[in-house]
Phi, psi and omega in degrees: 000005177293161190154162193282020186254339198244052178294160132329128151344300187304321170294291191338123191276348177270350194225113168279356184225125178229128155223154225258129170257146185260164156270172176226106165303349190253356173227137186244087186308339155352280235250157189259154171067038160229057189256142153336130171302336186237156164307150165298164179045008142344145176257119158231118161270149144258105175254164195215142193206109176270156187283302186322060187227157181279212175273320161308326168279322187283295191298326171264354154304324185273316176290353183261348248224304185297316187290327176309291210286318191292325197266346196294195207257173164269343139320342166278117195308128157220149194234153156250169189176116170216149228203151193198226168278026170204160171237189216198131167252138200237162182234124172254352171306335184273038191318356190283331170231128169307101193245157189205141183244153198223118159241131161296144178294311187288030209211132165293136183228143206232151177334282195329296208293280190326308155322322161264350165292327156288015185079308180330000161289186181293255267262341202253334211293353158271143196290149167284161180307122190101354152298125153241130190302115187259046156076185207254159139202136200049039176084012223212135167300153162292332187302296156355286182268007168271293209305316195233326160241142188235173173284155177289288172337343171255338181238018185295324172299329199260337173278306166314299160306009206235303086030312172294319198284313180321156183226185177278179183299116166267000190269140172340157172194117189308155189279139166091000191217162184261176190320153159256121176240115189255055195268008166257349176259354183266343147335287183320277153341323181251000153283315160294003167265310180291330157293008194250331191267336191231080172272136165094343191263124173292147182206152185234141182251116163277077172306113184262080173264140175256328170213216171274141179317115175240358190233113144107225156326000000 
């Protein structure tokens, strides 16, 4: 039924973004407490910022990074993530304190493992101290996601300062070679957050990268 009066969404030229919802044959919203953490059609940013840039790149980056965060709807879930020779999950549900989850660049890591470092696991699934335990949904605490993804409206503030504080990569680097950038693992990590914390849910992972991979995957 394509013809030029009748295209797909997607040809328009007018519509720079299109998105799909799939079903998840595996959560039934019916039944209580195995409904998707987020509504259908949710908004999730994941953002990911590599550190290895120089101080002229990184503040504008970061500032464009701020201005980004400012503009999404408030409804919408954001996460943060930033990698150097380590990659590094910030938990933002905690504002009272900093908190940072740490994977080494060099070393492969598989969804299970990312899960229990983040507590998101079998072994995690009790709420941490200071923490009040809010129940399961899709096996996974709900607890999960307010930790590592927030509505922009709740955590815009906590990001930006989060953003002021950030530094460029401190680990050393031998004359002649380049920054260690660990961006396939830090991929990784943020695809193993989201899939744990949001199963079933679309979601965009944003990579702010200055260069080339040089540490791990």
């Amino acid at each position: 039924m394509i013809s030029e009066t009748n295209l797909p969404t997607e040809l328009y030229p007018q519509y720079a973004t299109v998105q799909y919802t799939l079903s998840n044959p595996n959560v039934n919203p019916n039944i209580p407490g195995n409904a998707a953490p987020a509504p259908s059609g949710s908004l999730v940013f994941l953002f990911v910022l590599d550190t290895c840039m120089i101080e002229e790149e990184f503040g504008f980056v970061k500032s464009v990074l701020k201005r980004a965060i400012g503009l999404l709807p408030d409804n919408a879930l954001v996460g943060f993530v930033s990698f150097g020779t380590q990659a590094q999950v910030h938990e933002l549900g905690f504002s009272d304190m900093s908190k940072v989850y740490v994977f080494r660049g060099n070393k492969e890591i598989s969804k299970d493992q990312i899960m229990e470092q983040l507590g998101l696991g079998v072994s995690g699934r009790r709420a941490p101290v200071g923490y009040p335990q809010k129940g399961m949904q899709n096996g996974f605490p709900i607890l999960g996601v307010t930790r590592f993804l927030l509505p922009a409206s709740e955590c815009e503030y906590t990001l930006n300062f989060l953003l002021d504080e950030l530094q460029t990569d401190q680990w050393p680097v031998a004359p002649g070679n380049r920054a260690s950038r660990c961006t396939g693992v830090a991929l990784s990590v943020a695809s193993g957050l989201l899939g744990a914390c949001l199963p079933g849910i679309g979601a965009r992972i944003i990579a702010l990268v200055g260069g080339p991979c040089t540490e791990g995957l």
